[in-house]
N, CA, C and O atoms as a GROMACS GRO file, in nm:
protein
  400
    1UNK      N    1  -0.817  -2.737  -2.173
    1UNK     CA    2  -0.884  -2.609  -2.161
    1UNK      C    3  -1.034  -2.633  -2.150
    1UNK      O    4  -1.080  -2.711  -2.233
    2UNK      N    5  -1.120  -2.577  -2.060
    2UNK     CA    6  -1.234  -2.586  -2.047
    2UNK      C    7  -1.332  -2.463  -2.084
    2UNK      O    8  -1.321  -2.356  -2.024
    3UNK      N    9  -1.424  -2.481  -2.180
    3UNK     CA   10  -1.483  -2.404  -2.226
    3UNK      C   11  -1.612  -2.411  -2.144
    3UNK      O   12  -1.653  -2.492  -2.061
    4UNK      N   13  -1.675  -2.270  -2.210
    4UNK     CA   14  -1.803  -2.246  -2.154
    4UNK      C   15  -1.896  -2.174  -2.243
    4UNK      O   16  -1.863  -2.079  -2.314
    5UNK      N   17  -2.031  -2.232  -2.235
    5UNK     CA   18  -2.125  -2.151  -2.301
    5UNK      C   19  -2.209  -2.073  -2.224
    5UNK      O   20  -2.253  -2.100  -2.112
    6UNK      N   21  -2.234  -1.951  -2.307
    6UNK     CA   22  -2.333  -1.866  -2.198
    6UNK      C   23  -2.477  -1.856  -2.330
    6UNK      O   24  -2.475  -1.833  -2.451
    7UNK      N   25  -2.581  -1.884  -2.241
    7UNK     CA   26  -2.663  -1.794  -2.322
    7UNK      C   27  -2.748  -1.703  -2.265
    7UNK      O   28  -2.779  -1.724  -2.148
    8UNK      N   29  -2.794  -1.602  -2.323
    8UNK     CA   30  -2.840  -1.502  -2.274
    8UNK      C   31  -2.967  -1.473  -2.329
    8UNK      O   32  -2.988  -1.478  -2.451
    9UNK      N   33  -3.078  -1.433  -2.222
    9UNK     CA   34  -3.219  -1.447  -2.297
    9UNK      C   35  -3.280  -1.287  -2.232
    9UNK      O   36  -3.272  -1.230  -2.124
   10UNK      N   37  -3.328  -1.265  -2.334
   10UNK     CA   38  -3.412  -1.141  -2.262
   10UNK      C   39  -3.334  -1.025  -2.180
   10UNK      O   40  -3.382  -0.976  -2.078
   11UNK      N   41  -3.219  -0.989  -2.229
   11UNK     CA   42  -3.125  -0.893  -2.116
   11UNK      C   43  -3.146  -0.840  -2.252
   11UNK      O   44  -3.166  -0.903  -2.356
   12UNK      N   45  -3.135  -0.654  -2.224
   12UNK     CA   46  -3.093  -0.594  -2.302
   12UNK      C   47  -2.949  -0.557  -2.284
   12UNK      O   48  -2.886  -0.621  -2.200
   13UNK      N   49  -2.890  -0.461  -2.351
   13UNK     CA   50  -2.755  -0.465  -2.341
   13UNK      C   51  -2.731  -0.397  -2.240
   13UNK      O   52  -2.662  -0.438  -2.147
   14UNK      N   53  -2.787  -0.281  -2.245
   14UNK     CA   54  -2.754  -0.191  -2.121
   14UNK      C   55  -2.758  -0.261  -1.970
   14UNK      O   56  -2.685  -0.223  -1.879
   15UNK      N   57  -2.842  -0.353  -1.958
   15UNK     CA   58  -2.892  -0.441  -1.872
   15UNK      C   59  -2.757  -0.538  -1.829
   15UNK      O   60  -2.731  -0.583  -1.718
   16UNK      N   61  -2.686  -0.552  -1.951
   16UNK     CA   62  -2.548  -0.685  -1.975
   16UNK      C   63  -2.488  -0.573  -1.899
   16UNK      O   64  -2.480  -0.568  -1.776
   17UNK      N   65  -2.446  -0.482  -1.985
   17UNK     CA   66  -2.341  -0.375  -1.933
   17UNK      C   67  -2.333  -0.376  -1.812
   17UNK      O   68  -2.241  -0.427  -1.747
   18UNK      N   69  -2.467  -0.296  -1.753
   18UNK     CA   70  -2.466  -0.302  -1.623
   18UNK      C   71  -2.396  -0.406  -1.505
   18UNK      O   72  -2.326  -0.377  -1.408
   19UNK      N   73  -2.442  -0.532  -1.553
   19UNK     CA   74  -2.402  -0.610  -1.459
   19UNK      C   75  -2.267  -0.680  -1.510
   19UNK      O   76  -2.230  -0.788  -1.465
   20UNK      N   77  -2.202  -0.614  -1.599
   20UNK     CA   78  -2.071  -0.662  -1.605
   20UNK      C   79  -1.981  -0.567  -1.570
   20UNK      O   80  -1.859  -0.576  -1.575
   21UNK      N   81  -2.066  -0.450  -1.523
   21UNK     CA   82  -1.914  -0.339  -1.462
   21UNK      C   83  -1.978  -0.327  -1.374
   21UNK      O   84  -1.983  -0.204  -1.360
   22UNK      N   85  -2.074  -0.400  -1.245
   22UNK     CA   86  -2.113  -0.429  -1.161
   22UNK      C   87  -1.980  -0.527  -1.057
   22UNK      O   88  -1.922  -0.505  -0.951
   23UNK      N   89  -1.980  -0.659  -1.175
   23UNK     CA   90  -1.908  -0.783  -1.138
   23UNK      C   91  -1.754  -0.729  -1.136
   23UNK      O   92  -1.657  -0.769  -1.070
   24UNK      N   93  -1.767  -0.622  -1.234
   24UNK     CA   94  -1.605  -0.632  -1.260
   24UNK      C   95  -1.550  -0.559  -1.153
   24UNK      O   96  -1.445  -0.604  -1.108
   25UNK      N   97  -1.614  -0.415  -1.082
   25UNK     CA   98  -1.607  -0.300  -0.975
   25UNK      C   99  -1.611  -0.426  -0.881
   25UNK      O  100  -1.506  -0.425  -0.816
   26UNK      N  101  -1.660  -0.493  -0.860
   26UNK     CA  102  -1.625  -0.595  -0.748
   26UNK      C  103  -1.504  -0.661  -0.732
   26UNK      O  104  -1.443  -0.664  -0.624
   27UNK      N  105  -1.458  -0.726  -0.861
   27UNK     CA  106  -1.362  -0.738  -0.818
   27UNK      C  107  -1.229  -0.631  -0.839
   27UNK      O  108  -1.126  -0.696  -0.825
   28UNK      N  109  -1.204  -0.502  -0.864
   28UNK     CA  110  -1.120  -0.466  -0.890
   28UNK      C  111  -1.124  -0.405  -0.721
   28UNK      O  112  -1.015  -0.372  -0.673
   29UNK      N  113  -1.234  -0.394  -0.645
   29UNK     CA  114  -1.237  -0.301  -0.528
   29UNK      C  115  -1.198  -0.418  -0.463
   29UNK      O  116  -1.122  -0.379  -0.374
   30UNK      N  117  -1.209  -0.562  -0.456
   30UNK     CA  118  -1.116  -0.694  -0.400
   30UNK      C  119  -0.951  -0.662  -0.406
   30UNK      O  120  -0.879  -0.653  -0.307
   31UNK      N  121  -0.918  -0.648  -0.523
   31UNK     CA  122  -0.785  -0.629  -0.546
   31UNK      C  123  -0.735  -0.549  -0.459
   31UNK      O  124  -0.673  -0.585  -0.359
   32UNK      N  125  -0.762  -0.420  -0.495
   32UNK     CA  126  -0.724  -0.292  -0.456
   32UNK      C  127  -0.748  -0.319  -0.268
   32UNK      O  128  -0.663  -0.262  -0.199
   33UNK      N  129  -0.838  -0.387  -0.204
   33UNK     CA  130  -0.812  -0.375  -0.058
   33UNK      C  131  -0.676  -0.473  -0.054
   33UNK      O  132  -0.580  -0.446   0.018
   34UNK      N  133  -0.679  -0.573  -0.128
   34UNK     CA  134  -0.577  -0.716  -0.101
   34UNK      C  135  -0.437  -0.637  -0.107
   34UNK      O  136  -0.339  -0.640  -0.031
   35UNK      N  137  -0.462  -0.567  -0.219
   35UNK     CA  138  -0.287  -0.492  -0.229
   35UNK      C  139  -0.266  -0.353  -0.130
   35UNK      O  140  -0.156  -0.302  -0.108
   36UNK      N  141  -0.356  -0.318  -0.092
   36UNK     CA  142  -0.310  -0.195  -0.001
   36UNK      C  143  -0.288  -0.249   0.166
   36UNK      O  144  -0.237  -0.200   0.266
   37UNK      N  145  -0.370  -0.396   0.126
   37UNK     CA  146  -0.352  -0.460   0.286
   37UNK      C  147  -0.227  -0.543   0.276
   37UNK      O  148  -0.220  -0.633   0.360
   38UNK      N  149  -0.131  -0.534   0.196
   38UNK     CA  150  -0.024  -0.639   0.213
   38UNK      C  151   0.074  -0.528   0.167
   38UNK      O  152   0.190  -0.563   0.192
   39UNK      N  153   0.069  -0.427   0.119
   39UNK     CA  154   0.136  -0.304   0.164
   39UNK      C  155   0.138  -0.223   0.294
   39UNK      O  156   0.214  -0.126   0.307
   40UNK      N  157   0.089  -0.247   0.351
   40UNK     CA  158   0.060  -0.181   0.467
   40UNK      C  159   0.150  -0.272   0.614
   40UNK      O  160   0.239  -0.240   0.693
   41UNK      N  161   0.065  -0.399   0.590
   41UNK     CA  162   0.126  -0.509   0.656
   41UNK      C  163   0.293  -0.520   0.667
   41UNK      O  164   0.342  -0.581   0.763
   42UNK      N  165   0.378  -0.459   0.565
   42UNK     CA  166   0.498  -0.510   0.522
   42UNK      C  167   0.586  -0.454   0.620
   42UNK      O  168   0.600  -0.331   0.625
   43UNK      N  169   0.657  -0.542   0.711
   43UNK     CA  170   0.760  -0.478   0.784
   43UNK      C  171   0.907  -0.499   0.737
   43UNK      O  172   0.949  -0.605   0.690
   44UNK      N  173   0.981  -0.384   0.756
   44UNK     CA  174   1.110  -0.358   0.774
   44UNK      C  175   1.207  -0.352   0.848
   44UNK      O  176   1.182  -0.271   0.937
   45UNK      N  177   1.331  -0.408   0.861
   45UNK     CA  178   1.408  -0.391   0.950
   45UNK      C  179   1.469  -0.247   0.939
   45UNK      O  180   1.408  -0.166   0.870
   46UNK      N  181   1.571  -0.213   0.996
   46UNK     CA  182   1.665  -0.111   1.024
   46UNK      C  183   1.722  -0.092   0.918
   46UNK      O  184   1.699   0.004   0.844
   47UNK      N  185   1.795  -0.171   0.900
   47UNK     CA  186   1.892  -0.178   0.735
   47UNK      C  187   1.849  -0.179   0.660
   47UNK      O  188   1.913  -0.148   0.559
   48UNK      N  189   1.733  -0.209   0.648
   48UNK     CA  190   1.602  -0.268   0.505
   48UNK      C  191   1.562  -0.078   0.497
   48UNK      O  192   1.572  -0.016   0.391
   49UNK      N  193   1.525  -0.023   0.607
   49UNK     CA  194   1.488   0.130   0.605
   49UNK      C  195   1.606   0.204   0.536
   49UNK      O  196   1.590   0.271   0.433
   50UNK      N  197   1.725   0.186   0.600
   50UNK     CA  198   1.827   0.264   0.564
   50UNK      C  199   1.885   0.234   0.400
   50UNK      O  200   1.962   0.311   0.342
   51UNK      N  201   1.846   0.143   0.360
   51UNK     CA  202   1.880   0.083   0.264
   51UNK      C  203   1.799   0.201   0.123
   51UNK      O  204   1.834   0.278   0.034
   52UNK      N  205   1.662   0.139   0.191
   52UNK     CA  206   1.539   0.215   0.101
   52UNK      C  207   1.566   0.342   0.116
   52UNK      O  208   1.626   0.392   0.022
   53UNK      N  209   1.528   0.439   0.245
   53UNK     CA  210   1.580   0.546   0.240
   53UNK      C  211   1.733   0.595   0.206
   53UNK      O  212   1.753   0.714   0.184
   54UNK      N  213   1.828   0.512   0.201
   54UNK     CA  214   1.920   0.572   0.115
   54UNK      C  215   2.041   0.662   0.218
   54UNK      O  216   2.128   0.743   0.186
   55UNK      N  217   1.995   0.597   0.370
   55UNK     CA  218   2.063   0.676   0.458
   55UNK      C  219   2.085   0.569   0.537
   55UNK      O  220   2.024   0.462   0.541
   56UNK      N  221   2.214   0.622   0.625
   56UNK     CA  222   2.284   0.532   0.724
   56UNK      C  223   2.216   0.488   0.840
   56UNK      O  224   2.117   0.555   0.872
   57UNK      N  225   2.250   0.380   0.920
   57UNK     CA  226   2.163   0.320   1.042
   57UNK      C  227   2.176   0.391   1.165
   57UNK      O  228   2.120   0.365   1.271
   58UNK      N  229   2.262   0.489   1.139
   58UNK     CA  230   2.273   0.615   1.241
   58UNK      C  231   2.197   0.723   1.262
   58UNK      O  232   2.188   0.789   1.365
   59UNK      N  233   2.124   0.743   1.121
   59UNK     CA  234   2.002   0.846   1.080
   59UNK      C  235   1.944   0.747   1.100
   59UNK      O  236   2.051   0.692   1.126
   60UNK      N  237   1.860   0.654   1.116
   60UNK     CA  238   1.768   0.575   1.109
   60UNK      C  239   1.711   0.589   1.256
   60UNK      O  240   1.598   0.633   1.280
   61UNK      N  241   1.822   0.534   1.370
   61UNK     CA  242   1.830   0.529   1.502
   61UNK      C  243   1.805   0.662   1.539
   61UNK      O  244   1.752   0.671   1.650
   62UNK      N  245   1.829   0.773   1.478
   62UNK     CA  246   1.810   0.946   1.503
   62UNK      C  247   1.688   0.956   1.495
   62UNK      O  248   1.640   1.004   1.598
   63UNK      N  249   1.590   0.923   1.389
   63UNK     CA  250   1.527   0.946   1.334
   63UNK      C  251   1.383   0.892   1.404
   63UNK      O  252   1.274   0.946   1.426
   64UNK      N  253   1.432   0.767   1.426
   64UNK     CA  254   1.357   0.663   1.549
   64UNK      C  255   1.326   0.737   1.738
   64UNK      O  256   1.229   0.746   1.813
   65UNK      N  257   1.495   0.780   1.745
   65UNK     CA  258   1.465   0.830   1.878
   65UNK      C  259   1.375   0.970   1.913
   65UNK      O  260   1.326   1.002   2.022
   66UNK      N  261   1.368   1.063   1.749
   66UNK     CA  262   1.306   1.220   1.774
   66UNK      C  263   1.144   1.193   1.725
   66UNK      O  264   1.061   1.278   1.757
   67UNK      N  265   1.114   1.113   1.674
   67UNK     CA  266   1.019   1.063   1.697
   67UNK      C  267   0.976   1.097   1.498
   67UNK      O  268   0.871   1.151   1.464
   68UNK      N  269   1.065   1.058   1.415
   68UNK     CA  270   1.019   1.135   1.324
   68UNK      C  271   0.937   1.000   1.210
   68UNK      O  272   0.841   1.014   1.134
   69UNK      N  273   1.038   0.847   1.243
   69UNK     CA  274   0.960   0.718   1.199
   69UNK      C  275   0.938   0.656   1.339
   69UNK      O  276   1.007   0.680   1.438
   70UNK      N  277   0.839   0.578   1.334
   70UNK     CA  278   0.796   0.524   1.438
   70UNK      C  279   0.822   0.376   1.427
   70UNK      O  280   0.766   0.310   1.339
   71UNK      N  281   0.920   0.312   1.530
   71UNK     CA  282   0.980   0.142   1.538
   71UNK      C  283   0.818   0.091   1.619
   71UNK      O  284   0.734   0.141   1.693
   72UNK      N  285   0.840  -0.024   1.557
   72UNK     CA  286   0.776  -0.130   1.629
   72UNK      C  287   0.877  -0.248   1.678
   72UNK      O  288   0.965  -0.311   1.619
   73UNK      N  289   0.811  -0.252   1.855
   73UNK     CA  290   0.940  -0.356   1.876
   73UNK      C  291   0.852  -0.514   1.887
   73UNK      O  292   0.746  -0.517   1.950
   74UNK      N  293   0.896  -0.614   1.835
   74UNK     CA  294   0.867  -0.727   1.847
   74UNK      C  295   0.965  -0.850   1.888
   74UNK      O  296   1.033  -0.936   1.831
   75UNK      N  297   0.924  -0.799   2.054
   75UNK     CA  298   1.025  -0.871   2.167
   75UNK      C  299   1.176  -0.784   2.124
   75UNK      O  300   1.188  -0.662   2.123
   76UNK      N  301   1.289  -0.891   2.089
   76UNK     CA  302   1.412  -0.781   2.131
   76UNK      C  303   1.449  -0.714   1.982
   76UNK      O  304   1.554  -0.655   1.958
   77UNK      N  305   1.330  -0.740   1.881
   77UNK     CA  306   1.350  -0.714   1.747
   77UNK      C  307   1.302  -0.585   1.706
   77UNK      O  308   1.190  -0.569   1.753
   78UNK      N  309   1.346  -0.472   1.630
   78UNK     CA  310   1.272  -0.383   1.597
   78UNK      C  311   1.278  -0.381   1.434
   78UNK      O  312   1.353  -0.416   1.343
   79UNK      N  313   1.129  -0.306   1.460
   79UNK     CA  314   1.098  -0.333   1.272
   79UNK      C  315   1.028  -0.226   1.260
   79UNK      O  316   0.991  -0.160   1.356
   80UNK      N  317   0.999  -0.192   1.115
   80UNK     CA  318   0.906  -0.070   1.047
   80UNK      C  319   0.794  -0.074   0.997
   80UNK      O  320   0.784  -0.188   0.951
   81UNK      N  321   0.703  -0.018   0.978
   81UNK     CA  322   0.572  -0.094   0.891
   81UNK      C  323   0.650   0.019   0.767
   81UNK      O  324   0.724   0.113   0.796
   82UNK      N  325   0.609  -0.020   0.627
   82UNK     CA  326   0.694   0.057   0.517
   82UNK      C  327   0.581   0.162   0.489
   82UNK      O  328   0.599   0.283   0.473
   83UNK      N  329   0.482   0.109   0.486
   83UNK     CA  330   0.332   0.256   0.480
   83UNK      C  331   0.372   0.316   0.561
   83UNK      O  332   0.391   0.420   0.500
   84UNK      N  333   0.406   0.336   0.667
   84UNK     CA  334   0.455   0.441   0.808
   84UNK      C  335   0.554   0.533   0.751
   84UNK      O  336   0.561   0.656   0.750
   85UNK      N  337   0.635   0.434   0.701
   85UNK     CA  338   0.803   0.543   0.638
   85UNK      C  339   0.736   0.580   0.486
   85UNK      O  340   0.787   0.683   0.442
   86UNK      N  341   0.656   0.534   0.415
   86UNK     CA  342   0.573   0.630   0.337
   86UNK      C  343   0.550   0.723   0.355
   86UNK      O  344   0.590   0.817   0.286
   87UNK      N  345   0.461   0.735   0.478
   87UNK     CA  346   0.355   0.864   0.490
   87UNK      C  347   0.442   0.957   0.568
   87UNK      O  348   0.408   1.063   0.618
   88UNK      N  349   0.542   0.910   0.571
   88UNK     CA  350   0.705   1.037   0.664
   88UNK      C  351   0.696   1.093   0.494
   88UNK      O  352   0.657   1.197   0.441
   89UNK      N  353   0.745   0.984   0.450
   89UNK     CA  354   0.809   1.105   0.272
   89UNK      C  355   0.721   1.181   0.235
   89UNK      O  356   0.742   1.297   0.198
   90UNK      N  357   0.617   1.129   0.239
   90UNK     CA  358   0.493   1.207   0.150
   90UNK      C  359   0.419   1.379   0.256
   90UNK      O  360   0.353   1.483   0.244
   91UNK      N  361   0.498   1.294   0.351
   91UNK     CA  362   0.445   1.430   0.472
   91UNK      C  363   0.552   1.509   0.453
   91UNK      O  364   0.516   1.627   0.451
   92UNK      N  365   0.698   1.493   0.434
   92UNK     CA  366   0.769   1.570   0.392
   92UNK      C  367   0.770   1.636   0.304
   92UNK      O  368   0.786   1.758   0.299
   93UNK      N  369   0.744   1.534   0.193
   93UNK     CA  370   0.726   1.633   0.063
   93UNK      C  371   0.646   1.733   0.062
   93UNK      O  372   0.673   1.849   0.028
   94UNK      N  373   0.539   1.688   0.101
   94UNK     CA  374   0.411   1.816   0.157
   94UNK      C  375   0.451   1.973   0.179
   94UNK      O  376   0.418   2.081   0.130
   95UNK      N  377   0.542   1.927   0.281
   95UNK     CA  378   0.581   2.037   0.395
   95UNK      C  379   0.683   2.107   0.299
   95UNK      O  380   0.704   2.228   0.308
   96UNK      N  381   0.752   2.018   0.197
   96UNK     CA  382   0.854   2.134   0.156
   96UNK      C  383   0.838   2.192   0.016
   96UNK      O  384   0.934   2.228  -0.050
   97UNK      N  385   0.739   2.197  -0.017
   97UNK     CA  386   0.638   2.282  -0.136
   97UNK      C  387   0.681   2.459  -0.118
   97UNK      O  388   0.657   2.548  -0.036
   98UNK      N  389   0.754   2.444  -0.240
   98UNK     CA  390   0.795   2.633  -0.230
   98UNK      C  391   0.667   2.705  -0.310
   98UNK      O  392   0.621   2.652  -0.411
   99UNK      N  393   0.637   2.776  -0.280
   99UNK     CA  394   0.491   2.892  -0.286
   99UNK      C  395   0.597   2.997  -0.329
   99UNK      O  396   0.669   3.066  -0.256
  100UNK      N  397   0.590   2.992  -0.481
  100UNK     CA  398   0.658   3.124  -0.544
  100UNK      C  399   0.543   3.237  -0.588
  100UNK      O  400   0.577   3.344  -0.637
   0.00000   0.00000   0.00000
């Protein structure tokens, strides 16, 4: 285990503070792009969709042809980005908000 000494001269605290939720907002706004960019990135197959969504590869292919998820084809392969079939649910859910 490798230790470390810090010393600190002439900072007041507020001064420490500062630049330790300076350092730290840095890296948490690192994180947060790293994980929304490898969420985003993540593709799905057909079955992998139907699987997640919880519905058959017949709704999937329906669903694909009316334009409601959008395939990506790569050469004779088709795949999903999973943020895409996200923002279907979340647009759904949206839409079906009862206003009593």
């Amino acid at each position: 285990m490798i230790t470390k000494t810090i010393q600190i001269t002439e900072v007041s605290v507020d001064e420490l503070a500062d630049k330790v939720a300076d350092k730290l907002l840095l890296k948490i706004e690192s994180y947060l792009k790293q994980l929304s960019k490898t969420k985003s990135d993540e593709l799905l197959t057909r079955k992998e969709v139907a699987e997640y969504l919880k519905i058959s590869l017949v709704t999937v292919s329906s669903w694909s042809k009316y334009g409601i998820i959008n395939p990506i084809r790569l050469g004779n392969k088709i795949r999903f980005k999973k943020q895409d079939i996200l923002n279907v649910l979340e647009q759904q859910s949206i839409n079906k908000k009862r206003v009593y």
